[in-house]
C-alpha positions in Angstrom: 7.5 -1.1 5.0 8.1 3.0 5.3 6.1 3.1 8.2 9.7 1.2 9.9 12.0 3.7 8.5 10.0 6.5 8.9 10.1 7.2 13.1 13.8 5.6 13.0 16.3 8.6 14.5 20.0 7.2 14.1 22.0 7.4 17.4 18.7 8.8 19.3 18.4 6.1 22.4 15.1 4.5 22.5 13.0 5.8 25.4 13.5 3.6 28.7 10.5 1.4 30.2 9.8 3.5 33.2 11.1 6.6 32.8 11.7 9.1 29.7 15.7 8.9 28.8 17.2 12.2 27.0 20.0 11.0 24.5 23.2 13.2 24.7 23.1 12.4 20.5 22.6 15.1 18.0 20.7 14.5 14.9 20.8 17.2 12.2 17.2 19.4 11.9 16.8 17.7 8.0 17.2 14.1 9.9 19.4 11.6 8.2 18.7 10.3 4.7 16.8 6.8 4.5 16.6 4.6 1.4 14.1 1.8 1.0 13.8 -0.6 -1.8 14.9 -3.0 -3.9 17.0 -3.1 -7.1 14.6 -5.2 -9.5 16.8 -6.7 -12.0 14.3 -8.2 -14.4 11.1 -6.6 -16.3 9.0 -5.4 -13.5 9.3 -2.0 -11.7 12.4 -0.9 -9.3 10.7 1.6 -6.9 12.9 3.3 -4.3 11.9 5.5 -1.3 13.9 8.1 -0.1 12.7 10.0 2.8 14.2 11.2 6.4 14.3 10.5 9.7 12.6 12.2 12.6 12.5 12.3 16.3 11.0 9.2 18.3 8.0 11.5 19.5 7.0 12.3 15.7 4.3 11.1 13.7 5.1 12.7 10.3 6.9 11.0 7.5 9.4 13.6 5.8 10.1 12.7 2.4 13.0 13.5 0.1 11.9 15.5 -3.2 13.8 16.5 -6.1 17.0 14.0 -5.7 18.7 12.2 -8.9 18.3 8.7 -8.1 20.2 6.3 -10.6 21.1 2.6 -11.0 25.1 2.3 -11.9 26.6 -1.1 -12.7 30.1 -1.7 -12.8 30.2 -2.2 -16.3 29.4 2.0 -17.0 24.8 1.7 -17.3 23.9 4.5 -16.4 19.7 4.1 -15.7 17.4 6.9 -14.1 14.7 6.5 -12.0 11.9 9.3 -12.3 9.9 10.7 -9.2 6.8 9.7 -9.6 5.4 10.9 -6.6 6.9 12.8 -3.2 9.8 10.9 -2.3 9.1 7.8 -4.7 11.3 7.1 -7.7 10.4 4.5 -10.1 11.7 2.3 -13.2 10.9 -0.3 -15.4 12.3 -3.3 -17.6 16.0 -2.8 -16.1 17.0 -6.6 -17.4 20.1 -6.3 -15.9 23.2 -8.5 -16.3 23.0 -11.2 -14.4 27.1 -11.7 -14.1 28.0 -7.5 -13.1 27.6 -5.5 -10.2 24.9 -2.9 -9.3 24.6 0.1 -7.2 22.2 2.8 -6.4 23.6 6.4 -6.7 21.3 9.6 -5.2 22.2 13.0 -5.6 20.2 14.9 -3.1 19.0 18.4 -4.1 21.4 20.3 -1.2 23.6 18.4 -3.9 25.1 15.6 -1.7 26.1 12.6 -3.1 25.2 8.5 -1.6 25.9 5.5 -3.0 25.3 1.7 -1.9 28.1 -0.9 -2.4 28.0 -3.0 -5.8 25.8 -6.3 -5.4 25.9 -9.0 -7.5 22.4 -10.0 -8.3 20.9 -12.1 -6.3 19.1 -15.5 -7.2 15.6 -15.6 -6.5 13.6 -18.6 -7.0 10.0 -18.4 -8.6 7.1 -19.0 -6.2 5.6 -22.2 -5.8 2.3 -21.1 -4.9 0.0 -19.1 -3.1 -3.0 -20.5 -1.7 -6.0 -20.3 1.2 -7.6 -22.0 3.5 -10.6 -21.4 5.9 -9.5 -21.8 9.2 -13.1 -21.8 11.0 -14.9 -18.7 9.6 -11.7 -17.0 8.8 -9.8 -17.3 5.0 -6.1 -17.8 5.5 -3.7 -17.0 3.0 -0.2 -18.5 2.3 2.7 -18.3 0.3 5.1 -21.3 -0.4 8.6 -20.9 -2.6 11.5 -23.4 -2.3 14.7 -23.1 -3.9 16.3 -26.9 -5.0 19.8 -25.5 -5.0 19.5 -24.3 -1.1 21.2 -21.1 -2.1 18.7 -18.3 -1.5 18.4 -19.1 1.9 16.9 -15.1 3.3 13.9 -13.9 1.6 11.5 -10.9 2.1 7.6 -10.8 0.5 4.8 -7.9 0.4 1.7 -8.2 -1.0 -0.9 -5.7 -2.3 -4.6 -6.9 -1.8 -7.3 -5.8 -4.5 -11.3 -6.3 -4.2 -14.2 -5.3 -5.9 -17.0 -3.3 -4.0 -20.4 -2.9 -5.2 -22.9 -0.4 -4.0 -25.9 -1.9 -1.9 -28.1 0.5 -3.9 -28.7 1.6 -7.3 -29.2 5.4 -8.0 -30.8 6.7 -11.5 -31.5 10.0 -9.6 -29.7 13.2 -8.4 -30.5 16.6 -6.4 -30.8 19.6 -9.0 -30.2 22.8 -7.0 -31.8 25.8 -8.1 -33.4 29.5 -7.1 -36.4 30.1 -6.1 -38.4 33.2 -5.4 -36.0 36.0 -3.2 -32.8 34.3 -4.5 -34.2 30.8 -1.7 -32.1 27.7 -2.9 -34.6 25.1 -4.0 -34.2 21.0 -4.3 -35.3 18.7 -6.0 -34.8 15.0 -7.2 -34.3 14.4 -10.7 -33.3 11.7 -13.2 -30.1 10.8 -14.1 -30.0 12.8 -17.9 -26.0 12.2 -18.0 -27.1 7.9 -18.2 -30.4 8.5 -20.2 -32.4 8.0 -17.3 -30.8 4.8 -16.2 -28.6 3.7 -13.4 -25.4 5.6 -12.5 -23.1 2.4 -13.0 -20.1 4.8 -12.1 -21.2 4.6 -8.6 -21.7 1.0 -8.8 -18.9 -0.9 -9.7 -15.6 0.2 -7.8 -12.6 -1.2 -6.2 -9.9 -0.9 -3.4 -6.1 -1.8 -3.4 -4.2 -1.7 0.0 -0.7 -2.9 0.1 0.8 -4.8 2.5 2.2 -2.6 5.8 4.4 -5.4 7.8 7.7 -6.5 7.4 7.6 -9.7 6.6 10.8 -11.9 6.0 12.0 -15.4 6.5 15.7 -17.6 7.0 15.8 -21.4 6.1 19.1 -21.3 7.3 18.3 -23.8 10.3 16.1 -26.2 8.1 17.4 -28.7 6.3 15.8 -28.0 2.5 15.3 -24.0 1.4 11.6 -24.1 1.4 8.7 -21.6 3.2 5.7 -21.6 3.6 4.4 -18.3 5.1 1.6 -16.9 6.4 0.5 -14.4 4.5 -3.0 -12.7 6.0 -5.9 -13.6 7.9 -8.9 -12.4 6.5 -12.0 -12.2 9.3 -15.0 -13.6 8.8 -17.6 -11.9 6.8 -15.3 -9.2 6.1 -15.8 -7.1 2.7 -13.1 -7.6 1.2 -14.4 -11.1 0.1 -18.0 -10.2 -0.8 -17.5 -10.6 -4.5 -14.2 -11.1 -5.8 -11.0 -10.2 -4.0 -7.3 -10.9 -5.3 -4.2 -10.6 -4.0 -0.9 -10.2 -5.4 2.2 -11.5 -3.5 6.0 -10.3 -4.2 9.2 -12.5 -3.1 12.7 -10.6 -2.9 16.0 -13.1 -2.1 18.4 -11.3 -0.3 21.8 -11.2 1.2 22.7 -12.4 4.7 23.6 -8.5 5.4 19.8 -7.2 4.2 18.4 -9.9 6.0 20.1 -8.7 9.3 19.5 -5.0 8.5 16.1 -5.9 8.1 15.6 -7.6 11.4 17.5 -5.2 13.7 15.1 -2.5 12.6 12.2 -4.0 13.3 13.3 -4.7 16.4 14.4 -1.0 16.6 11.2 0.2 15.6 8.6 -2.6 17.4 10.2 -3.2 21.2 9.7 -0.9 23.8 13.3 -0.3 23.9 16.0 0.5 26.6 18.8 1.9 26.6 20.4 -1.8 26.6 18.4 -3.0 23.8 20.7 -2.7 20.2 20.4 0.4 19.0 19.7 2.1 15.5 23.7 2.4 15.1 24.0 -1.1 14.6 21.8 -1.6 11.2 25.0 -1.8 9.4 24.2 0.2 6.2 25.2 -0.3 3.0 24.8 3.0 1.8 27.1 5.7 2.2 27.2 9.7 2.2 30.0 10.4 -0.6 30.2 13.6 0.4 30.7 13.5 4.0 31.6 9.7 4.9 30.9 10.3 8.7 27.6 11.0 7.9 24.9 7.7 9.0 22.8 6.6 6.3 19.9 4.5 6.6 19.1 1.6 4.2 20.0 -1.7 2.8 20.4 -2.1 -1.1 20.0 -5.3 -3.0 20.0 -6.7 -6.4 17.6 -9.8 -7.6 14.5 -10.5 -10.2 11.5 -9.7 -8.3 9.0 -12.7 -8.2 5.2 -12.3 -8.4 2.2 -14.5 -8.1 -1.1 -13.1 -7.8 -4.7 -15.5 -7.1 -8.2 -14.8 -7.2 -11.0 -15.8 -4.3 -14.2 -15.4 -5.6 -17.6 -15.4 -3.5 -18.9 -18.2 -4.6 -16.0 -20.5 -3.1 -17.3 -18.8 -0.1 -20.8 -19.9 0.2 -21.6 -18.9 3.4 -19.9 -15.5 3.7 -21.8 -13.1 5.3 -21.4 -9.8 4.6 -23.3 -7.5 5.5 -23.1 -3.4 4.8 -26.2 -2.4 6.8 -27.6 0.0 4.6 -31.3 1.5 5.5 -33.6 3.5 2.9 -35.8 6.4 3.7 -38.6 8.0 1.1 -38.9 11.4 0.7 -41.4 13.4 -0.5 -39.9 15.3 -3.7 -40.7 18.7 -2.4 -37.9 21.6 -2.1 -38.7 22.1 1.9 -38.6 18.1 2.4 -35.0 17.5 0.6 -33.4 20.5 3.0 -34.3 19.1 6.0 -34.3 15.3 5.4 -32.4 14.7 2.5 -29.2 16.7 1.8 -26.9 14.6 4.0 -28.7 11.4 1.6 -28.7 10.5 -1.5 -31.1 9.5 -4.1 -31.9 6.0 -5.2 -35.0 5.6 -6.9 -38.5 7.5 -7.4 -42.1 6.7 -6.9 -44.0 8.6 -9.8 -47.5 9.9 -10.5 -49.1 7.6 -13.0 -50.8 9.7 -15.2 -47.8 12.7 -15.5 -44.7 10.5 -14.8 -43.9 13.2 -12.3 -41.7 11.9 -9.6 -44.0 12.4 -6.6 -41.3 11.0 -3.8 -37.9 9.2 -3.6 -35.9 6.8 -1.7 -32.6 7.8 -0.2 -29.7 6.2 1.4 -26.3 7.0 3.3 -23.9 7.9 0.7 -21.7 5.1 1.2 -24.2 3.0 0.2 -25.1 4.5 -2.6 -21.8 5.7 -4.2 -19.0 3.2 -3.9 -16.3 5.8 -5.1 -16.4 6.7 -1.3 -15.2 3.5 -0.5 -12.8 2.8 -3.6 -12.2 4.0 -7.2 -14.1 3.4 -10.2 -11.6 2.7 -12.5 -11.0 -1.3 -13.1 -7.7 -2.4 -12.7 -5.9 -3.8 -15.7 -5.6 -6.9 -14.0 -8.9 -7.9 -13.3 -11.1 -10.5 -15.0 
């Protein structure tokens, strides 16, 4: 969701369709600030992104550093949120009051001051389900909620997907670099000593987690009953992400009519072509103001509600006839210092052919190293979450 609020420049005119349009507006060189996120009043994570706005033209995402970012409810709580990274403030378990009023409250480090109105929290039914289906070779994935007291009415999901990756080879070797005679560099395969020998399992088992990067939201305010179900993703066929076991966890926000409209007047913003008829960046309706300077536009939309999760697993072997295929290719190489430089060194080692009699390792095969070490293609370390 940044990606929207990053190239969004308040009061700059989008460019025309057929020829460029200079706005009269001046933006200051910092940009105006932007807020993303969502107040999560139960036991999960609040995570807030401040950064600021840049021209149309620009690719770069500017974030804010070094701000105090707080949540403030009308009954006097007082909770910080720490920067965990650039820009990205973070904290947990808030458990709010369901009956007050909360607000979000940034000092900025040139020691302005923004806050958002107080919102009640928000009702936010659990989800019902998610679920897949193929749809010819494809996977499809969905996500259904309903609320029985047709209250909730706007809601907003992401989703973060999570597989895991194995390498298409083993390796129980690697290149030991030494010095030969007149200071030469010398190569040469040798076992893995660091696994006794074995396999480099560290290089084996990894996986990848990419979140979600569209805005997805949804009204039932023409239907008659509050329930959704939304497409999620399309997964293609054969893809890798479903090779062995993929997961995917799914997060539902309610919001208030005034998010929900926020929400959609950026995207359009942000995704049409734009003219200078089309509704422009000043109309997003903020709820966040600049203490210090109340003429000064502020970019964001803050509410309060439990954040609902549901996360599934797809394994390959509801997938019989998934195809993946990483196209991975093995060479052999004769272990000899001269070989390895000119063959080898943009390879790496998977296993050796030996001499018999001395155990020597006489040759080895080698492979791309994507295929080899899966740490090029994820991380090694295994999420808490999975099975």
């Amino acid at each position: 969701m940044k990606k929207y609020f990053s190239y969004l420049l308040l009061l700059f005119l989008l460019q025309a369709c057929k020829e460029k349009y200079i706005s009269p507006a001046i933006s200051p060189a910092t940009g105006y600030l932007v807020v993303d996120g969502i107040i999560n009043s139960s036991a999960g994570e609040t995570n807030i992104t401040l950064s600021r706005t840049t021209s149309l033209s620009s690719q770069l995402v500017v974030f804010e550093t070094g701000a105090k970012v707080f949540v403030q409810g009308e009954d006097n709580t007082n909770i910080a949120l720490k920067e965990i990274t650039t820009g990205h403030f973070s904290v947990s378990n808030l458990n709010l009051n369901n009956t007050k009023k909360y607000r979000l409250s940034i000092i900025t480090r040139d020691g302005k001051t923004y806050q958002s109105d107080y919102s009640a929290v928000k009702y936010n039914p659990p989800i019902d389900s998610v679920s897949w289906k193929r749809e010819g070779r494809d996977v499809s994935l969905f996500v259904n909620t309903h609320d029985p007291n047709n209250n909730t009415k706007y809601y907003q999901w992401e989703y973060a997907e999570t597989w895991e990756i194995h390498s298409y080879y083993l390796s129980t070797l690697k290149y030991k670099v030494g010095t030969g005679t007149k200071g030469a560099t010398t190569y040469s395969a040798v076992y893995n000593d660091s696994t006794n020998y074995g396999p480099d399992m560290s290089k084996y088992f990894c996986w990848k987690t990419v979140p979600s990067t569209t805005l997805m939201t949804g009204t039932t305010t023409n239907l008659a009953s509050d329930v959704i179900n939304l497409p999620l993703i399309s997964i293609p066929a054969d893809s890798w992400k479903l090779n062995i076991l993929y997961s995917i966890n799914a997060k539902q926000y309610s919001l208030s009519q005034g998010r929900y409209e926020f929400l959609q007047r950026m995207k359009k913003n942000t995704e049409g072509t734009g003219s200078v008829f089309d509704a422009q960046p000043s109309e997003l309706n903020s709820n966040i103001h600049c203490v210090s300077n109340p003429n000064e536009p502020v970019i964001g939309y803050i509410d309060v509600c439990p954040v609902q999760e549901k996360r599934i697993y797809i394994n390959r072997k509801s997938l019989p006839d998934w195809n993946y295929n990483q196209s991975c290719s093995e060479v052999e190489i004769p272990n000899v210092s001269d070989s390895i430089a000119i063959k080898a060194l943009f390879l790496l080692p998977t296993y050796p052919k030996t001499d018999p009699m001395s155990g020597r390792i006489i040759s080895f095969f080698a492979a791309p190293p994507e295929c080899v070490d899966c740490k090029l293609r994820g991380s090694s370390t295994k999420p808490s979450f999975w099975p």
